[in-house]
C-alpha beads as a LAMMPS data file, in Angstrom:
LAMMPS data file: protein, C-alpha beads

99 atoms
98 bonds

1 atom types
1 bond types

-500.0 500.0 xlo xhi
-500.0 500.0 ylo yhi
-500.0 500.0 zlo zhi

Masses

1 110.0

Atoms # bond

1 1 1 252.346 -218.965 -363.943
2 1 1 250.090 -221.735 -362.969
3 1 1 250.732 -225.459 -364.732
4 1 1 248.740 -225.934 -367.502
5 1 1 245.122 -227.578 -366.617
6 1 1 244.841 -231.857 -367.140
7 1 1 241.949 -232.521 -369.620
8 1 1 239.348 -234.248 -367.646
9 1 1 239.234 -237.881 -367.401
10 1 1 237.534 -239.594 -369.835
11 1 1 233.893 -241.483 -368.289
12 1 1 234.428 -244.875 -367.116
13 1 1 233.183 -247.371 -365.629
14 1 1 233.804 -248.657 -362.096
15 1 1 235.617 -251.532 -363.497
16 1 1 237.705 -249.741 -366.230
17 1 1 238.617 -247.511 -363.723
18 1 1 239.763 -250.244 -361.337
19 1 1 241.787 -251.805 -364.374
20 1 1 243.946 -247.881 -365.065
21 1 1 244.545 -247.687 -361.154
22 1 1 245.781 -251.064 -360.882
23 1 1 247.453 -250.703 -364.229
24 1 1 249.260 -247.612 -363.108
25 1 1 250.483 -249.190 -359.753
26 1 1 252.112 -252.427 -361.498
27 1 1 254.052 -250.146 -363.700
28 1 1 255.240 -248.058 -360.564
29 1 1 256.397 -251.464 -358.304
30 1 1 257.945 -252.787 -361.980
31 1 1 259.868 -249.084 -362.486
32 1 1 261.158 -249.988 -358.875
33 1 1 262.105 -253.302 -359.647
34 1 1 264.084 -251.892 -362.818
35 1 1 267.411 -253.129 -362.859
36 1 1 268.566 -250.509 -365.251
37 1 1 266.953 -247.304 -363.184
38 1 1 267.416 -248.657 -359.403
39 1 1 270.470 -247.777 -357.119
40 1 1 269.275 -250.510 -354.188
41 1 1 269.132 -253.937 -354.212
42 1 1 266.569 -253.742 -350.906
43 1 1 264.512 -251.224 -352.537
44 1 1 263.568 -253.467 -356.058
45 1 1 263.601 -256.385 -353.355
46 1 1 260.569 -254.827 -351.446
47 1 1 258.893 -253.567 -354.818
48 1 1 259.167 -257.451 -356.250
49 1 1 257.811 -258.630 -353.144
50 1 1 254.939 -256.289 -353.724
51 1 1 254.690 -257.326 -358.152
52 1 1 252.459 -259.935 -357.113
53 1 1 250.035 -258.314 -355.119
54 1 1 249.872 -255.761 -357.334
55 1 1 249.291 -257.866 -360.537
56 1 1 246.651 -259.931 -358.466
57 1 1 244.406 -256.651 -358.308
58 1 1 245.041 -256.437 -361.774
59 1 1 243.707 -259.667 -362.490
60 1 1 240.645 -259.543 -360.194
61 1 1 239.820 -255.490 -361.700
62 1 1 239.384 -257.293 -365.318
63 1 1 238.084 -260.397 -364.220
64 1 1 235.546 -258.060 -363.139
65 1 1 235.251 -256.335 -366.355
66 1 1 234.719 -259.847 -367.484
67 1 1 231.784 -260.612 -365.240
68 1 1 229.925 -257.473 -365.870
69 1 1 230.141 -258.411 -369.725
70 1 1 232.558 -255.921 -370.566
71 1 1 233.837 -258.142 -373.164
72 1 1 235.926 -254.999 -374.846
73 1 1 238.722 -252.765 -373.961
74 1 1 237.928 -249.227 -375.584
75 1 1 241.598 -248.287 -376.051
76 1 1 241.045 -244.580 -376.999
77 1 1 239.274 -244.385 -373.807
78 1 1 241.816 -245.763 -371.846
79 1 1 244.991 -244.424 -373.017
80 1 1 243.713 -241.192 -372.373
81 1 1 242.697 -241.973 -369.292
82 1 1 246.409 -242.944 -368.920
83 1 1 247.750 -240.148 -370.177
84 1 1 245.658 -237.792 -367.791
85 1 1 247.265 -239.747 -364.888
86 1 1 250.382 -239.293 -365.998
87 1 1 251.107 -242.917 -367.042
88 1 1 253.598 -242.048 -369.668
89 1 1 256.065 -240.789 -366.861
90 1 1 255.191 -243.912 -365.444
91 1 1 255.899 -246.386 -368.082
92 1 1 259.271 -244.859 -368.773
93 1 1 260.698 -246.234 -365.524
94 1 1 259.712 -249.668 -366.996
95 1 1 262.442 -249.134 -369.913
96 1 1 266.125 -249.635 -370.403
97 1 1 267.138 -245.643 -370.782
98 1 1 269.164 -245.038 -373.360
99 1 1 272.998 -244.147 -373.733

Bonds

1 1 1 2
2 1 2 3
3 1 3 4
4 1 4 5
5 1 5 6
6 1 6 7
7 1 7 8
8 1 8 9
9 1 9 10
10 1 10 11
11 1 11 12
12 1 12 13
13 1 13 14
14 1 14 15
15 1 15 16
16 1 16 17
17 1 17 18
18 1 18 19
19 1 19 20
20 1 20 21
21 1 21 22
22 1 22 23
23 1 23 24
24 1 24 25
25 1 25 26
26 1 26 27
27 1 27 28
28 1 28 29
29 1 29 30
30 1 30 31
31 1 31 32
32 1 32 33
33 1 33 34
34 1 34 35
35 1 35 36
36 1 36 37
37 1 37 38
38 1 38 39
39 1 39 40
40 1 40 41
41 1 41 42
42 1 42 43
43 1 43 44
44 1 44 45
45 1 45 46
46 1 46 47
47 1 47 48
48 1 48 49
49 1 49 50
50 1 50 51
51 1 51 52
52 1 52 53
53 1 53 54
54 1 54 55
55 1 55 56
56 1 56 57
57 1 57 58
58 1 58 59
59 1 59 60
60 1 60 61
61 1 61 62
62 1 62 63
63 1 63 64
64 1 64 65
65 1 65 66
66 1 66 67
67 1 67 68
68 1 68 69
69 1 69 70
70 1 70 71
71 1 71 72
72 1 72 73
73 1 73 74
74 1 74 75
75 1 75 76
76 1 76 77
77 1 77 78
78 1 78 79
79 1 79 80
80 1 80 81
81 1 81 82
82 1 82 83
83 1 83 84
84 1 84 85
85 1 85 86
86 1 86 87
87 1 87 88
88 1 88 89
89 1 89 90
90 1 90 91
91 1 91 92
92 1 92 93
93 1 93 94
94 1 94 95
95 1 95 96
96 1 96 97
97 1 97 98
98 1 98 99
């Protein structure tokens, strides 16, 4: 049985989509960096090393949101544009798991 089909991604612009990807790869180095879910002190060394870059392309995707006069984030839009690529997964590596 094949997996069930992803609803498409909601339409975005260049900018917004900039912001999800970059979005999505800072939560990935932070679930690395996760005391509580890592096994390797090298491993959450490298992925800190990498936080910064990561958060820079953050910065300069909204910044560019910004300059293009995208003065608001349509969060609807953008969670589901999350969800689709599979940022829930994602986030939970940023948490403390439970007992």
């Amino acid at each position: 049985m094949p997996p069930p089909e992803l609803p498409p991604l909601p339409a975005l612009t260049r900018a917004e989509c900039q912001v999800v990807d970059a979005y999505l790869e800072v939560l990935d180095v932070l679930g690395r960096v996760n005391p509580a879910r890592g096994e390797h002190t090298y491993g959450a060394l490298r992925a800190a090393q990498a936080l910064p870059v990561k958060a820079a392309a953050l910065r300069d995707a909204l910044a560019l949101m910004h300059e293009r006069g995208e003065s608001e984030m349509h969060s609807a839009t953008l969670a589901t544009a999350l969800r689709v690529l599979d940022g829930e997964r994602r986030s939970m590596r940023v948490t403390v798991p439970g007992d």
